[in-house]
N, C-alpha and C positions, 0 to 999 in steps of 0.2 A: 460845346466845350465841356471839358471834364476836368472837376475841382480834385485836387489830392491832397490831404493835410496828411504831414507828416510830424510826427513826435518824438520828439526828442526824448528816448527813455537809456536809462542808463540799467543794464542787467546786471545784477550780483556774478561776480566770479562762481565759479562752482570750485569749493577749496577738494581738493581729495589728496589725503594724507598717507596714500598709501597702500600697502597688504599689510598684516599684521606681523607680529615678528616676534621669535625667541632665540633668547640667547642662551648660554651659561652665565650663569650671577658672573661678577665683573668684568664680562663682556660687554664689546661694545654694540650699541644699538643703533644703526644707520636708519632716520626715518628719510623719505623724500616725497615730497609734495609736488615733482614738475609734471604728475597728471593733474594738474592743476588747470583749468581751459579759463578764460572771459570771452566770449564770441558776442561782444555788443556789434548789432550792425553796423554804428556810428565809428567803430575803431576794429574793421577788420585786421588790421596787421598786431592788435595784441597792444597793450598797456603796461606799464610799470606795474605789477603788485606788491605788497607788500605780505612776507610772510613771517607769522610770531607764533611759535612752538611754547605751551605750557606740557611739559613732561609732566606735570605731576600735583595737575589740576589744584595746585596752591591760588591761581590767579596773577603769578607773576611769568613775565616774558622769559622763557630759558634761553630762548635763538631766535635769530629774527634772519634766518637763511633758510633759503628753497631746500635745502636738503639738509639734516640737523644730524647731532648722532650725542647718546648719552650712554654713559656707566653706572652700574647700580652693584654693593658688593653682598650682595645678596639675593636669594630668591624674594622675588616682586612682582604685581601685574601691576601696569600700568595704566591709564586711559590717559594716553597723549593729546592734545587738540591742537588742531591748527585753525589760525583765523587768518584767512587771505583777504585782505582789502583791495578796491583798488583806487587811481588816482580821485573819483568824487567820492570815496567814502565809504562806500559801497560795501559792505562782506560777508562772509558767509565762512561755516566753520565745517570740521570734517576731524573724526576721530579716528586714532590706529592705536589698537591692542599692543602694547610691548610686554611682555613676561620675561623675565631674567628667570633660568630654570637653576636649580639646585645643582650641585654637584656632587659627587659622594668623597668623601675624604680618599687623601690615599695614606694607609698605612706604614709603617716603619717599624721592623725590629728594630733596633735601637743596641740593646747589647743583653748578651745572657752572660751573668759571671758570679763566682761566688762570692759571698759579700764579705767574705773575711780575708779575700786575697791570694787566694788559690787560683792555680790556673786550670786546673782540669775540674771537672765538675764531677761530683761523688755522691754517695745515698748517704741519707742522714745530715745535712748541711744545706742553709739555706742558701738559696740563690736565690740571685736579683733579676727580676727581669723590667725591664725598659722599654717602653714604645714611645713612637711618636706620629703625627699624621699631618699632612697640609691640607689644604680645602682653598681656594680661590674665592668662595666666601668668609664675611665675616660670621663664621662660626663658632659653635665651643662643642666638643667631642666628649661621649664617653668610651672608656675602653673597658674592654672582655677578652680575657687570658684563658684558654684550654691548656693543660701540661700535658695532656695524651695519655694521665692515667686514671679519667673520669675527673679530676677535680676544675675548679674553674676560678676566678676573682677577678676582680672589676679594679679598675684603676689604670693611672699610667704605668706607674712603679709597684711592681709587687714583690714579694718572695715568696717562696714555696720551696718544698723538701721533699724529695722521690725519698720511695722507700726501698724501692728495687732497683738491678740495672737494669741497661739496656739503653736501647735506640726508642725516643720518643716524637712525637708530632706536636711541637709549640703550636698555636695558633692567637693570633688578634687579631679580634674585630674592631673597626671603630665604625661609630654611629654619631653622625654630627646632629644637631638641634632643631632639623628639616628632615629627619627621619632616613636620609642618607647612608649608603652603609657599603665597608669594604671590608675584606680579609685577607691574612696572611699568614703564612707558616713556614715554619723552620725546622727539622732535623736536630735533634742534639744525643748525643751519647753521655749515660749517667754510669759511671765505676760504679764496681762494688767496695 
């Protein structure tokens, strides 16, 4: 005769949280954990687990769903964790890289006009110029004005004074706070 003991052992789920993943800053971040296996011999057909998403390793629960997803309005790396339990208790963790990437602003002329009310633009009189820019992050931008005749100023709102006519090449840049950066230009005609 031949004795078999057999043992009653319960195996850790194996959690796996995933590929890694980037978005743009307030996008959304889909994680999914159903490569997630528990192959205890005692429960081939699979058990209940339980799964709890820290986004953002504070140590509190963000989702407690097989496949989770988060927003962030900013560039951010993340180290996600997942901890799959199963029904004795049992568990085991498994990390996914999230990075929210930067976006670069977009630009806006805004308006070119003379600030005294004029509607055609002429040498010797100041004009206003105006920008503006979005970014889908929580950003703050600087801006950089070119008039196209060497001169240049920083700001949203500036004014400057050609001295000659002619056909010039406006140009703004903006540069968001993540080192992001766009440009634009615009054509304008200066009387004499």
């Amino acid at each position: 005769t031949y004795q078999l003991n057999v043992e009653n052992v319960n195996d850790a789920p194996a959690a796996n949280a995933g590929a890694d993943i980037a978005v743009n800053e307030s996008g959304t971040a889909v994680m999914d954990g159903s490569g997630t296996t528990d192959d205890d011999l005692l429960n081939p057909s699979g058990e209940v687990l339980t799964f709890e998403w820290d986004f953002d390793q504070d140590g509190k629960v963000d989702a407690t769903t097989q496949a989770a997803s988060f927003s962030f309005n900013d560039d951010r790396v993340f180290d996600a964790k997942l901890n799959v339990t199963d029904k004795a208790g049992v568990s085991s963790i498994d990390h996914v890289i999230v990075e929210f990437v930067n976006v670069p602003p977009t630009p806006e002329i805004v308006s070119i006009l003379p600030v005294f009310g004029k509607i055609k633009l002429f040498t010797g009189i100041d004009i206003r110029f105006i920008g503006n820019a979005t970014d889908p992050g929580n950003d703050t931008f600087n801006y950089g004005w070119s008039f196209g005749d060497g001169n240049i100023k920083a700001g949203q709102n500036v004014t400057h004074v050609y001295y000659s006519f002619g056909t010039f090449t406006v140009g703004l840049n903006v540069t968001d706070d993540d080192g992001g950066s766009n440009s634009i230009s615009k054509e304008i005609e200066v009387g004499g």
